[in-house]
C-alpha atoms as a printed R data frame, in Angstrom:
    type eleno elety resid chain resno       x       y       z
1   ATOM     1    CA   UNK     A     1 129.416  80.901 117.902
2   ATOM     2    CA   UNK     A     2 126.431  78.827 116.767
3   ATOM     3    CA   UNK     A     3 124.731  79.350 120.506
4   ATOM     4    CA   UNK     A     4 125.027  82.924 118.791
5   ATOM     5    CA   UNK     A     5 123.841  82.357 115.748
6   ATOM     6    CA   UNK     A     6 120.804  79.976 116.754
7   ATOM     7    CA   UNK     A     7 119.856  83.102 119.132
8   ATOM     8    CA   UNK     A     8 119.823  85.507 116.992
9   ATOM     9    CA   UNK     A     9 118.285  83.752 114.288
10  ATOM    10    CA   UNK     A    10 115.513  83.271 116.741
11  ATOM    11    CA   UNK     A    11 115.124  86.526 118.080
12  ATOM    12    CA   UNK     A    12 115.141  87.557 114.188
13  ATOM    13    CA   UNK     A    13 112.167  85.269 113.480
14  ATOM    14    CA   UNK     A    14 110.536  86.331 116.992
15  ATOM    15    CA   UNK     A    15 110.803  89.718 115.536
16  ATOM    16    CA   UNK     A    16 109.576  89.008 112.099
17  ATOM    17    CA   UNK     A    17 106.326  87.043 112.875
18  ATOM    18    CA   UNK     A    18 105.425  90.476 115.257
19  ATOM    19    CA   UNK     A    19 106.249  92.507 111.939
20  ATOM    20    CA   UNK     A    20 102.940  90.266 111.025
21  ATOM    21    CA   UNK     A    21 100.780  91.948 113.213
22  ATOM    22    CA   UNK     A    22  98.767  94.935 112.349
23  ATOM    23    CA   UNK     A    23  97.763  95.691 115.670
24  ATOM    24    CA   UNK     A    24 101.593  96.047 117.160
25  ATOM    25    CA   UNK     A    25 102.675  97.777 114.156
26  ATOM    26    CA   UNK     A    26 103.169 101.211 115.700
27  ATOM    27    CA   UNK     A    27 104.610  99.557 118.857
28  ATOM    28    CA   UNK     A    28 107.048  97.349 117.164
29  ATOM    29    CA   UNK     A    29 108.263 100.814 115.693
30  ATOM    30    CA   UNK     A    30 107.927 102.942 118.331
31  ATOM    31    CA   UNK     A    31 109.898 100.026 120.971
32  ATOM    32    CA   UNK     A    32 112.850  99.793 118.076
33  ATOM    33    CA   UNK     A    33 112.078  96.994 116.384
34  ATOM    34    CA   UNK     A    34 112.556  97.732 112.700
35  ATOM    35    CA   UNK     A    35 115.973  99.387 114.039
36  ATOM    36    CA   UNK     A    36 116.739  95.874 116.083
37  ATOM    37    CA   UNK     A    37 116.414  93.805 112.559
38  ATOM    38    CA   UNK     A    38 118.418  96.299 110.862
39  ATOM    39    CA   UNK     A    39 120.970  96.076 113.611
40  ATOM    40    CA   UNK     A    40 120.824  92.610 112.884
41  ATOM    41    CA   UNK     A    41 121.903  92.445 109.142
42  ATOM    42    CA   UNK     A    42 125.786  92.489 110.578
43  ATOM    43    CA   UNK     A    43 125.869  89.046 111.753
44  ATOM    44    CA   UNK     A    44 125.802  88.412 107.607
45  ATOM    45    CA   UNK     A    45 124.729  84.810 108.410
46  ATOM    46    CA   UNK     A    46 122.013  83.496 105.575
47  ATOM    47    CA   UNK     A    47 119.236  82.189 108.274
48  ATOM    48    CA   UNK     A    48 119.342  85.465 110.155
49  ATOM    49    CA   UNK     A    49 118.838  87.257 107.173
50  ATOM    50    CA   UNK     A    50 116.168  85.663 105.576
51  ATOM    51    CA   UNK     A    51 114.400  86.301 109.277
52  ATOM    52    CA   UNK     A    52 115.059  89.742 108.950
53  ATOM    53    CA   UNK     A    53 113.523  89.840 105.118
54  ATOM    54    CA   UNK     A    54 110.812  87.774 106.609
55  ATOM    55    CA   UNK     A    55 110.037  90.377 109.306
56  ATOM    56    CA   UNK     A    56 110.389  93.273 106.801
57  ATOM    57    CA   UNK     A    57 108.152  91.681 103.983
58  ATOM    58    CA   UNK     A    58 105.801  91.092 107.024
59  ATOM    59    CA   UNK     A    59 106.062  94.955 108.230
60  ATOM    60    CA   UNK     A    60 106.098  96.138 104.546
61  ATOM    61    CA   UNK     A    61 102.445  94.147 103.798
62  ATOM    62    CA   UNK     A    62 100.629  95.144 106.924
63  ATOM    63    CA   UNK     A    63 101.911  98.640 106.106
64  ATOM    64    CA   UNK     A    64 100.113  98.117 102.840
65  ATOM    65    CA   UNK     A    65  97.069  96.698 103.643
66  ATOM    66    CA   UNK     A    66  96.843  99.460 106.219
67  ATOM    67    CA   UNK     A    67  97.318 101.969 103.256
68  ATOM    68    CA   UNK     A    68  95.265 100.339 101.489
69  ATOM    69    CA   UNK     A    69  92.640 100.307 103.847
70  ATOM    70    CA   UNK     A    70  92.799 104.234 105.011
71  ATOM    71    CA   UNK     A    71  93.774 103.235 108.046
72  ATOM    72    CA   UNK     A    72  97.829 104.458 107.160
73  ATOM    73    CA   UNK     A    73  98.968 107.523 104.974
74  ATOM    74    CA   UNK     A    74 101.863 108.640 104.090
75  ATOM    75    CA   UNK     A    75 105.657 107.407 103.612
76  ATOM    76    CA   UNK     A    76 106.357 103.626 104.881
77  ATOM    77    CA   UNK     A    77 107.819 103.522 108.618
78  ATOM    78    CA   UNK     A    78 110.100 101.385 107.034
79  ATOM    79    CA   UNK     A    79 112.046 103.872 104.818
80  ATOM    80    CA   UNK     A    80 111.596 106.337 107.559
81  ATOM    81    CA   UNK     A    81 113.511 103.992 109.678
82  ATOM    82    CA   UNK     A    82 116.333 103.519 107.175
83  ATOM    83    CA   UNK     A    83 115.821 100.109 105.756
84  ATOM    84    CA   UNK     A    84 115.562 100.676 102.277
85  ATOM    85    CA   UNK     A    85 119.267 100.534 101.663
86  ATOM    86    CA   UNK     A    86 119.566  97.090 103.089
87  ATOM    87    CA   UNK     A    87 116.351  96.574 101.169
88  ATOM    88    CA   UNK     A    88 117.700  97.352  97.757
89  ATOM    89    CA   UNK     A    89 120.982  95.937  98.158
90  ATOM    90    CA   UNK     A    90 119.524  92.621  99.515
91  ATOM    91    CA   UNK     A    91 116.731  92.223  96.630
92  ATOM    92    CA   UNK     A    92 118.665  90.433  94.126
93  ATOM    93    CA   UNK     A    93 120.320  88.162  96.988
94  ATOM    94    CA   UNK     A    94 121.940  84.642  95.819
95  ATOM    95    CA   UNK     A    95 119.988  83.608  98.799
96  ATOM    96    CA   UNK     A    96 116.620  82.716  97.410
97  ATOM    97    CA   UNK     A    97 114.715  83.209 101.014
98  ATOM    98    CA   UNK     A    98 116.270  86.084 101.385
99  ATOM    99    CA   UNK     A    99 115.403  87.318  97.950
100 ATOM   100    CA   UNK     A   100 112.080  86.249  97.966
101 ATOM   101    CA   UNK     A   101 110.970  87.973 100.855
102 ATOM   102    CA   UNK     A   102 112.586  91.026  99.756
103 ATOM   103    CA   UNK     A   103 111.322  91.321  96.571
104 ATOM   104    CA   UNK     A   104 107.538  90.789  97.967
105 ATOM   105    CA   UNK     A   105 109.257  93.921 100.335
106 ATOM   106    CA   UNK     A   106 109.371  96.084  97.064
107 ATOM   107    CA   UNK     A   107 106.693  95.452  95.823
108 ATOM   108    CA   UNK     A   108 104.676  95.818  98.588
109 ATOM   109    CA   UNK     A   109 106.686  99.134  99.771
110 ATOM   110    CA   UNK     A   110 105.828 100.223  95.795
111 ATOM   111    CA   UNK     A   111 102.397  99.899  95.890
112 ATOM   112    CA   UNK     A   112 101.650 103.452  97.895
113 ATOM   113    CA   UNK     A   113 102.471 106.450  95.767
114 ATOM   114    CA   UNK     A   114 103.640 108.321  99.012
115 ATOM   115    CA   UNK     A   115 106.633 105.969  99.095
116 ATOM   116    CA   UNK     A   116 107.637 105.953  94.917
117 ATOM   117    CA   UNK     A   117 109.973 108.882  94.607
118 ATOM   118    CA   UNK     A   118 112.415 108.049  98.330
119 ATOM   119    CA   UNK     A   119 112.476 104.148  96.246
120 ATOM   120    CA   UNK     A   120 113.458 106.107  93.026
121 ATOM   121    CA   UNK     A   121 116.159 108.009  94.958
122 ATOM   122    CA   UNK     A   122 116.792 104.495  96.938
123 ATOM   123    CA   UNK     A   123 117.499 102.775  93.714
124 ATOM   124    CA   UNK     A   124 114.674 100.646  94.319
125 ATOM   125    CA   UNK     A   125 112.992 101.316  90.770
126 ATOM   126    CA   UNK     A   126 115.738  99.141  88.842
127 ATOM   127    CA   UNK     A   127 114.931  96.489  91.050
128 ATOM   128    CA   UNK     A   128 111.444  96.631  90.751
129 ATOM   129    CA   UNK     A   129 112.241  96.356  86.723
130 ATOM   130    CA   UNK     A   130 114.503  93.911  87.381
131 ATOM   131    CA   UNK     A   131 111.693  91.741  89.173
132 ATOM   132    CA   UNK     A   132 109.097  92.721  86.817
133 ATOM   133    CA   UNK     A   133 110.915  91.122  83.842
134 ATOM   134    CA   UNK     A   134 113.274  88.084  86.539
135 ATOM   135    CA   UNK     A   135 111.589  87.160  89.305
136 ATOM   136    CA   UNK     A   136 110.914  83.496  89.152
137 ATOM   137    CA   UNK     A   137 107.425  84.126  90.685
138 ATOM   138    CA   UNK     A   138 104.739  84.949  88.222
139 ATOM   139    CA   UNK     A   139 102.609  86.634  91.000
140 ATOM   140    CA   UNK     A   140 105.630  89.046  92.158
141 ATOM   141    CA   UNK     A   141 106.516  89.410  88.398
142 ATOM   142    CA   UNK     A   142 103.313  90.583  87.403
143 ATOM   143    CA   UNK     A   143 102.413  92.402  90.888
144 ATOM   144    CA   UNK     A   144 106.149  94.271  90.120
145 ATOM   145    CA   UNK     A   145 104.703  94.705  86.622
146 ATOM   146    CA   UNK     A   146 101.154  96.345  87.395
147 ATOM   147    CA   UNK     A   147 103.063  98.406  89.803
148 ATOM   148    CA   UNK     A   148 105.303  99.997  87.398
149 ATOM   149    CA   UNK     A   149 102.495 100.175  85.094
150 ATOM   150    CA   UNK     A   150 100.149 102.048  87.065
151 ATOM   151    CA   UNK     A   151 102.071 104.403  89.404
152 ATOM   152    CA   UNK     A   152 102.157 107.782  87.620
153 ATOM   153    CA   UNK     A   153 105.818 108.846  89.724
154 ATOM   154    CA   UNK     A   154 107.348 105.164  88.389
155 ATOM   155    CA   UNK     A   155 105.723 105.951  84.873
156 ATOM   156    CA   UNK     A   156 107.641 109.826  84.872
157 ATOM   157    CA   UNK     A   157 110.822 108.682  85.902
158 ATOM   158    CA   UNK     A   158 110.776 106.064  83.128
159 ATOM   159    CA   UNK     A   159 109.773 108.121  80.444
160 ATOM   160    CA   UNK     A   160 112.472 110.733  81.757
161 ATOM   161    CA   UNK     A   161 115.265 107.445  81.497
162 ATOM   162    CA   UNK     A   162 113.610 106.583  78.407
163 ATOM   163    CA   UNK     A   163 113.078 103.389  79.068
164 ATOM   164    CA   UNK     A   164 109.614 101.914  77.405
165 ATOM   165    CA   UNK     A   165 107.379 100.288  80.126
């Protein structure tokens, strides 16, 4: 069992450090990578899943930065592969790796308009509050925070739960 574990931890981490790399971004996706970490996440073991948060904080920045850059429009592969469940469920982990990395996820996944109202529906907004006002970070805190601030979908859906941000 820990042949197992050691393997899949590495393939995990082999995984995640491509999730780094703009230029294999549409490969990774398109060869079933984001759906190979997902299928991952039922070995429950706390090393393989902080290599899976690794390789989707990894995906969800170069997905930003390519947003960011004009080079990427539109919703996040990432959601359109499924993994915002596992991303919301996973971003308060006991597990501070595994937290960490997911919360950067968020925030990162939050940052592009196109993807705000699938997070809202996701759940993913009271965990963005949450790590605007927890996160032991200050840079996530206050990256979660100028998100929330600024995004006129996060903003609505606030006002409409009446909750003062």
């Amino acid at each position: 069992m820990l042949m197992i574990l050691k393997t899949l931890r590495m393939i995990a981490g082999a995984i995640a450090n491509l999730c780094g790399n703009d230029k294999l971004q549409a490969k990774l996706r398109g060869e079933g990578g984001i759906k190979a970490l997902l299928g991952m996440v039922r070995c429950k073991h706390p090393d393989v899943l902080a290599q899976i948060a690794l390789g989707i904080a990894n995906f969800a920045k170069c997905e930003s930065r390519a947003s960011t850059q004009g080079t990427k429009t539109g919703r996040s592969l990432l959601i359109e592969d499924g993994a915002l469940p596992w991303i919301v469920q996973n971003a308060n982990n006991e597990a501070s790796p595994i937290r960490r990395h997911i919360e950067l996820a968020l925030c990162h996944l939050a940052q592009h308009e196109a993807n705000a109202k699938d997070m809202i529906i996701g759940g993913a907004l009271w965990e963005l509050v949450r790590i605007s006002r927890d996160c032991s970070r200050e840079d996530i805190r206050n990256l979660a925070h100028r998100i929330l601030s600024s995004s006129p979908t996060f903003q609505s859906e606030l006002r409409r739960l009446r909750i003062d941000y």
